[in-house]
C-alpha positions in Angstrom: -5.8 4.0 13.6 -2.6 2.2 12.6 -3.2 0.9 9.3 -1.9 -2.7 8.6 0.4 -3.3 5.2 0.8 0.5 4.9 3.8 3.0 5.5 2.9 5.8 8.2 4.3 8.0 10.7 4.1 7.0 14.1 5.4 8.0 17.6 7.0 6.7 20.2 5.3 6.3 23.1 7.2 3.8 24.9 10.6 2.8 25.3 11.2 -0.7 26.2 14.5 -3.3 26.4 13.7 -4.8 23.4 12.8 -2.0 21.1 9.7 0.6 21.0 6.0 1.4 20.8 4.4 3.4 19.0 1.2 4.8 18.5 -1.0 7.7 16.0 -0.3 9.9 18.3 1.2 10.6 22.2 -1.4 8.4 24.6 -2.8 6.4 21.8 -3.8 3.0 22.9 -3.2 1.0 20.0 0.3 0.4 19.9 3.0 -1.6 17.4 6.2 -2.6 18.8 9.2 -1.7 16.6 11.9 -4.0 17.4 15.0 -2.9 19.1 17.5 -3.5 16.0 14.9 -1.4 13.9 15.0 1.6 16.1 17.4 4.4 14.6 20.1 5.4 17.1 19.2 8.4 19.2 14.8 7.6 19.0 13.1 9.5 22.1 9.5 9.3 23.8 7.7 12.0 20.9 9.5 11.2 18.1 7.7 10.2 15.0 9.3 7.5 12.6 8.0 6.3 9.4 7.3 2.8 9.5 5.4 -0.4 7.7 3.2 -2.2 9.8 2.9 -6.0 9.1 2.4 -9.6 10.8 5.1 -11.7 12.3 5.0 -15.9 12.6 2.5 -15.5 15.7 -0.1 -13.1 14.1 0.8 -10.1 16.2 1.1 -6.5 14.4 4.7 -5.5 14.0 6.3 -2.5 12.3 9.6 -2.3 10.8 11.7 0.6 8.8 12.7 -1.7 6.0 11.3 -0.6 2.9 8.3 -3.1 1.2 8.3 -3.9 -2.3 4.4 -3.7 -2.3 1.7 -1.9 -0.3 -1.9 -2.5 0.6 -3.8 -2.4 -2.6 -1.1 -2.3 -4.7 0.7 -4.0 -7.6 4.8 -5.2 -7.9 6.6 -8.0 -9.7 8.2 -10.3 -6.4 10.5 -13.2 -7.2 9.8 -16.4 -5.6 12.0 -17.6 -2.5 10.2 -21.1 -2.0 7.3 -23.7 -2.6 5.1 -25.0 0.1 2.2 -26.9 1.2 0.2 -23.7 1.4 1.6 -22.1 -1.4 4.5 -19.9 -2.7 6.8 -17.5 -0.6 8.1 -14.7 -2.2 10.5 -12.0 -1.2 8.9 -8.4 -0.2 12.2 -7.0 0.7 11.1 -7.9 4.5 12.5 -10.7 6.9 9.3 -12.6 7.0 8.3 -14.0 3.0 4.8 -13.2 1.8 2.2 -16.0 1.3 0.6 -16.5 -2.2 -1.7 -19.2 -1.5 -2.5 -21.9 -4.1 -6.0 -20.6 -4.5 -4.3 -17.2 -5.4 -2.5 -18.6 -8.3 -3.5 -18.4 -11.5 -0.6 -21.0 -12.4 1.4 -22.8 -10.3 4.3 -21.0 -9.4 8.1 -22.3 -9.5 11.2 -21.0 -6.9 13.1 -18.3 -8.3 10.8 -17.2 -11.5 8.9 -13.9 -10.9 5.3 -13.2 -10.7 3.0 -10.2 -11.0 1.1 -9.8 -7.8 -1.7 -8.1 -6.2 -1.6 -7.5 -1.9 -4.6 -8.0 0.0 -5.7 -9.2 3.6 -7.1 -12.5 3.7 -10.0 -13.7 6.1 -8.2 -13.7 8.8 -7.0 -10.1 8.3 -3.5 -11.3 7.4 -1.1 -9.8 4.6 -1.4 -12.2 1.7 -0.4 -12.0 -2.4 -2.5 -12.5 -4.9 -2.1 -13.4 -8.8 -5.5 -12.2 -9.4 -4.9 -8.9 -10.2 -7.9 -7.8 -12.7 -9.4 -5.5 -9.5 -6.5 -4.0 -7.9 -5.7 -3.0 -11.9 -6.2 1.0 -12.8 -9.0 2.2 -15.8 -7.7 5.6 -16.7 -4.4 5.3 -18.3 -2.4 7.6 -20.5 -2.9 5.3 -24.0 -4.3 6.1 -27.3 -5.3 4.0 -30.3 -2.0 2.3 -32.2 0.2 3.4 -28.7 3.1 0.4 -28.4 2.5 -0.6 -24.6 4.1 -3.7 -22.6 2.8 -5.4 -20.0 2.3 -8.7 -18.3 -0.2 -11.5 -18.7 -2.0 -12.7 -16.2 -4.7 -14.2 -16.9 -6.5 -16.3 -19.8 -9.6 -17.0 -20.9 -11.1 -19.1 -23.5 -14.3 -16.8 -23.7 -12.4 -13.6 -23.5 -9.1 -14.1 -24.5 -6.0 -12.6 -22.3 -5.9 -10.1 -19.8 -2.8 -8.2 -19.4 -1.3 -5.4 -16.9 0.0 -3.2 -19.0 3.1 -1.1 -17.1 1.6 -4.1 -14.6 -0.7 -1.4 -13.6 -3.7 -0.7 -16.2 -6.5 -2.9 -17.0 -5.5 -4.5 -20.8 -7.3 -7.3 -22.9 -6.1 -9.4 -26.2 -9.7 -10.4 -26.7 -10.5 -13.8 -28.5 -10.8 -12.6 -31.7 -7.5 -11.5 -31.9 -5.7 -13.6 -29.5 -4.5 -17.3 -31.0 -2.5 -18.8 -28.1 0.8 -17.0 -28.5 1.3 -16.0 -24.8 1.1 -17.7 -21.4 0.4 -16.6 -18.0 3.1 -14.6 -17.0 4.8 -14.2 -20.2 5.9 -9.9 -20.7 4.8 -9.0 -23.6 4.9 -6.1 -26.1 1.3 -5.1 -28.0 -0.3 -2.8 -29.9 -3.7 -0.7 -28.7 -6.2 -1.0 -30.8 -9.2 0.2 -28.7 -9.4 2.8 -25.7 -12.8 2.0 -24.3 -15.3 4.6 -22.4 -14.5 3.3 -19.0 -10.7 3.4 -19.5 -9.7 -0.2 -20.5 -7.3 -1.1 -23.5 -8.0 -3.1 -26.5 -4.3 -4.7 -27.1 -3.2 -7.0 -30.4 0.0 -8.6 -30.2 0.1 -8.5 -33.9 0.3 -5.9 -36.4 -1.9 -3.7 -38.8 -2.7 -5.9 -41.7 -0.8 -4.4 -44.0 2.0 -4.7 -41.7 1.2 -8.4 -40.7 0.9 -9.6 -44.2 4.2 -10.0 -45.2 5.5 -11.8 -42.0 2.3 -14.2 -42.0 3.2 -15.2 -45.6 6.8 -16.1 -45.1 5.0 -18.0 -41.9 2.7 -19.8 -44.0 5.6 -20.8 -46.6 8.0 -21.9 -44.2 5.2 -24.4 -42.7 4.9 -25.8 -46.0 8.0 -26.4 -46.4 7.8 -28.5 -43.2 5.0 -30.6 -44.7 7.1 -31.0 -47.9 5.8 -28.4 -50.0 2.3 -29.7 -49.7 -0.3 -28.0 -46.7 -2.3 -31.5 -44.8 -5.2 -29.3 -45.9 -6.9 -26.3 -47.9 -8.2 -22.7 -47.9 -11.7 -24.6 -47.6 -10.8 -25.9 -44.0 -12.4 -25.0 -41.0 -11.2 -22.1 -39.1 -10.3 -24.1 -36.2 -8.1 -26.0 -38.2 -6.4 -23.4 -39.8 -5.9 -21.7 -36.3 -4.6 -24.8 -34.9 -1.8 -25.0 -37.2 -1.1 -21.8 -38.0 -2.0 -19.4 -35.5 
């Protein structure tokens, strides 16, 4: 079975004036045309060449040698070539740009930033990107407790706090308690693990021990009174959602 948005080894089975077919094996039916500027110099009926099999414009299976920055299931940073109507087109290293549809994104997306993205096949069995990443993400990394990772944010959640892909490949978390509104969607970022959970996933801060932290928060805290004139708008008897509203 020829596997769409994956590399494989193929063979040609038919030679034609505008490139070749191929197919899993010699007399296989299902066949993917490799266009004729594609096809190295020398290919013969039997010979196998390695291959990525995608859509073009018209929804038809092609293949081509070019090398993808991103595979079927997997994870890869692309930069974005345009906006559309649809969506976002980004660049895959292929001639045809891959879709990230506005429902994909977990922000709206701007030409010539890069994002963190997922691929998948949509509804229709087409190629598509995806900013959701959380399932495509890997449990079992090689962290421990108080490791420095870095990673990528991609996703934010009141409830939860931020979700981040740490080598934008395992399954990270700045939960609420320890998350304030530093980072963004999309912002890379460096953290700290502070927990290595039974299934895998990693329990990140962005800040350090306390001990550590102290220091750094007090010179914070003075330099914002000194933007209020010496005097803090309120007290130590505030509410905490004041005092994390102004002070992070």
């Amino acid at each position: 079975m020829i596997e769409l948005g994956k590399k494989q080894k193929l063979t040609v089975v038919k030679k034609v004036e505008f490139g070749v077919y191929l197919a899993e094996e010699a007399g296989g039916q299902e066949r993917v045309l490799l266009p004729k500027k594609q096809v190295p110099e020398g290919t013969a009926v039997g010979d196998q060449i390695e291959v990525f099999v995608y859509k073009d414009s018209k929804d038809r299976l092609i293949s081509t040698v070019q090398e993808p920055k991103v595979q079927l299931g997997g994870l890869a940073v692309l930069k974005v070539s345009e906006t559309g109507k649809i969506g976002a087109f980004l660049d895959w290293g292929l001639e045809k740009d891959l879709l990230l549809p506005f429902r994909e994104q977990t922000r709206r997306v701007r030409e010539g930033e890069e994002v963190l993205i997922a691929l998948y096949t949509d509804k229709s069995s087409r190629l598509c990107a995806t900013m959701n990443v959380y399932r495509y993400l890997d449990q079992q990394s090689p962290y421990k407790k108080d490791d420095r990772v870095r990673g990528t944010v991609y996703e934010i959640s009141r409830e939860f706090g931020a979700f981040v892909a740490v080598d934008n490949r395992y399954s990270g978390l700045i939960p609420r308690r320890d998350f304030h509104g530093e980072v963004r969607i999309g912002d890379v970022i460096e953290a700290r693990v502070t927990t290595v959970h039974e299934d895998g996933k990693l329990d990140l801060s962005v800040r350090e021990k306390a001990w550590l932290q102290r220091d750094e928060d007090a010179e914070m805290i003075l330099g914002v009174i000194g933007e209020y004139g010496g005097v803090l708008p309120f007290t130590d008897k505030a509410s905490p959602e004041i005092i994390e509203r102004e002070l992070n």
